[in-house]
C-alpha positions, -999 to +999 in steps of 0.1 A: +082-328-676+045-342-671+037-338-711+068-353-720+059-382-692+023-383-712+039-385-742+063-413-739+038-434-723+012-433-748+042-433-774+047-467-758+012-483-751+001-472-790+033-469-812+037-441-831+011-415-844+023-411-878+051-422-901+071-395-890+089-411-855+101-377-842+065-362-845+038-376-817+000-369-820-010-368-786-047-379-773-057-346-779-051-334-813-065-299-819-042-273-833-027-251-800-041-278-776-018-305-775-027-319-741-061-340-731-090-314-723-113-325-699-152-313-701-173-315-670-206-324-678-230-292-660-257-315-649-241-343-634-212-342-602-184-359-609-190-369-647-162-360-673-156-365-707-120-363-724-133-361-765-098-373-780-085-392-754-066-412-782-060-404-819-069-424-848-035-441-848-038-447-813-072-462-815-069-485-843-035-500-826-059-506-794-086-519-814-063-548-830-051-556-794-083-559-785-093-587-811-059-602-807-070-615-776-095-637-796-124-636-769-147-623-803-134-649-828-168-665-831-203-641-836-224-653-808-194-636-784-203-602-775-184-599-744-152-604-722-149-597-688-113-600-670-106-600-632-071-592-610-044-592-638-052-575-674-037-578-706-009-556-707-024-535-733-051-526-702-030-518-677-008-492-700-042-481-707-049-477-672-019-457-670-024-433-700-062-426-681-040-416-648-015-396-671-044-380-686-060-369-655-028-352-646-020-329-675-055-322-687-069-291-694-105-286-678-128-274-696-163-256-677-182-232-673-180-238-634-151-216-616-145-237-588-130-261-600-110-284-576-080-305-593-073-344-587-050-335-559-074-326-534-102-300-526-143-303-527-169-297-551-163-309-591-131-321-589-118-344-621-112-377-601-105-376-565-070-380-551-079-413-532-088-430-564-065-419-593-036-431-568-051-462-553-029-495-565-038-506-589-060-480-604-081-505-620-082-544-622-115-557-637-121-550-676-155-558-696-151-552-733-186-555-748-188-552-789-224-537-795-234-543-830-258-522-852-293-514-829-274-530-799-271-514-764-277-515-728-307-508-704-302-486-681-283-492-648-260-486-617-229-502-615-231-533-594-219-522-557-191-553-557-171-521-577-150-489-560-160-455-573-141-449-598-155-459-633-139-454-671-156-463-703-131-458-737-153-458-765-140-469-799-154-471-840-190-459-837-203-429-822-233-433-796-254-411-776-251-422-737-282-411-715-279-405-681-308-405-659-310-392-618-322-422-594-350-420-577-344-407-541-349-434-518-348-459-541-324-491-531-296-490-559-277-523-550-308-542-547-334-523-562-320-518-599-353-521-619-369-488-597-379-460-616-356-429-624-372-393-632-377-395-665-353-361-674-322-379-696-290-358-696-278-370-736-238-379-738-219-377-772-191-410-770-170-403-798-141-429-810-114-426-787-136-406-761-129-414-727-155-403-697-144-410-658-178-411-632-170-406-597-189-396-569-228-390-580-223-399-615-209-430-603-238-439-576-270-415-582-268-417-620-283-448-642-266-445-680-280-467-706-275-466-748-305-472-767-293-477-803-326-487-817-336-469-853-348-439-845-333-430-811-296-425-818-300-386-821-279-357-817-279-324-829-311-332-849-289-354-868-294-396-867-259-411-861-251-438-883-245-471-864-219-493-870-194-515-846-192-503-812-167-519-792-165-502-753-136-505-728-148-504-695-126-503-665-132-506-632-117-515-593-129-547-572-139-535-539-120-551-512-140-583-488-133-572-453 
């Protein structure tokens, strides 16, 4: 009954997959794995990537709601930020992420896995956040042209835990980088990090949750100057970039 739940719902937010009504492509569209799978990234706690969160179909349907809105309709716009109540197209989106968490395979090399219901160690997305109400309700969509990006950073603290970044049209590599121990995060957010980066291939339609340590202790950044944008030995080729990010407004005693 969960798949089925998945299915509708996405069936909903993004229309249908193909021409063929009575046949849904869901996020995750390999051959034998027709539900989202859910790889834990070794190096960090509580960072996870979902590869094909969304299909083709799915993405270019969210991509024209996106620029339906209008907030990009002249060039010098790069950004939109919305706070308390989304679009619609967001908060079904929200929903699809909670769906997703739910009935996804995890994928690791780690065996204790703990599932979003409960337990300790690298669980998917704690129980406390995939059910809090709502489970998101401030959105930033940023369009990063060719040899755009962002410096690295922490998440302002005026946030939850609880972050998720859909990535759509062009691939980018997102580096991760530990804090310094000691360093002030909320204040502080121009102190050095250890120079290690831990490299992150965002696909179209990838989704990755940070909770926990990957939310707090780790700075992520995209540096899509020529020449940096590596993976596999292999320069990806930049084009449009357009980010989803969604996050939770932390409640003013």
């Amino acid at each position: 009954m969960e798949m089925e739940s998945h299915k509708e719902l996405l069936k909903e937010v993004f229309g249908e997959s193909s021409s063929d009504s009575e046949d849904y492509d869901p996020p995750n569209k390999h051959i034998g794995d027709p539900i989202p799978s859910w790889e834990r990234i070794e190096q960090i706690n509580g960072l996870w990537l979902c590869k094909d969160f969304l299909s083709p179909q799915q993405q270019s349907s969210l991509i024209s709601s996106v620029l339906n809105e209008g907030w990009f309709a002249e060039d010098s716009h790069n950004q939109a930020m919305r706070f308390g109540d989304l679009p619609s197209w967001a908060v079904e989106l929200s929903n699809c992420i909670r769906e997703a968490v739910l009935v996804g395979d995890h994928v690791s090399d780690s065996t204790d896995l703990a599932t979003s219901n409960g337990g300790m160690g690298s669980c998917l997305f704690p129980s406390d956040l995939l059910w809090r109400e709502p489970l998101f309700d401030q959105l930033i969509v940023n369009v990063y042209h060719p040899g755009e990006g962002i410096c690295a950073h922490v998440d302002l603290m005026r946030f939850e835990d609880g972050i998720a970044i859909v990535s759509l049209e062009s691939s980018c590599v997102m580096h991760f980088t530990r804090v310094e121990e000691g360093s002030d995060i909320v204040e502080q957010g121009e102190k050095h990090s250890h120079t290690g980066k831990i490299p992150v291939l965002l696909t179209s339609g990838s989704l990755v949750l940070m909770s926990g340590e990957a939310r707090y202790l780790w700075k992520h950044e995209i540096n899509r100057k020529p020449g940096v944008q590596m993976w596999e030995g292999e320069e990806l080729m930049q084009e449009r970039r357009i980010s989803i990010t969604l996050r939770k407004l932390r409640q003013v005693e």
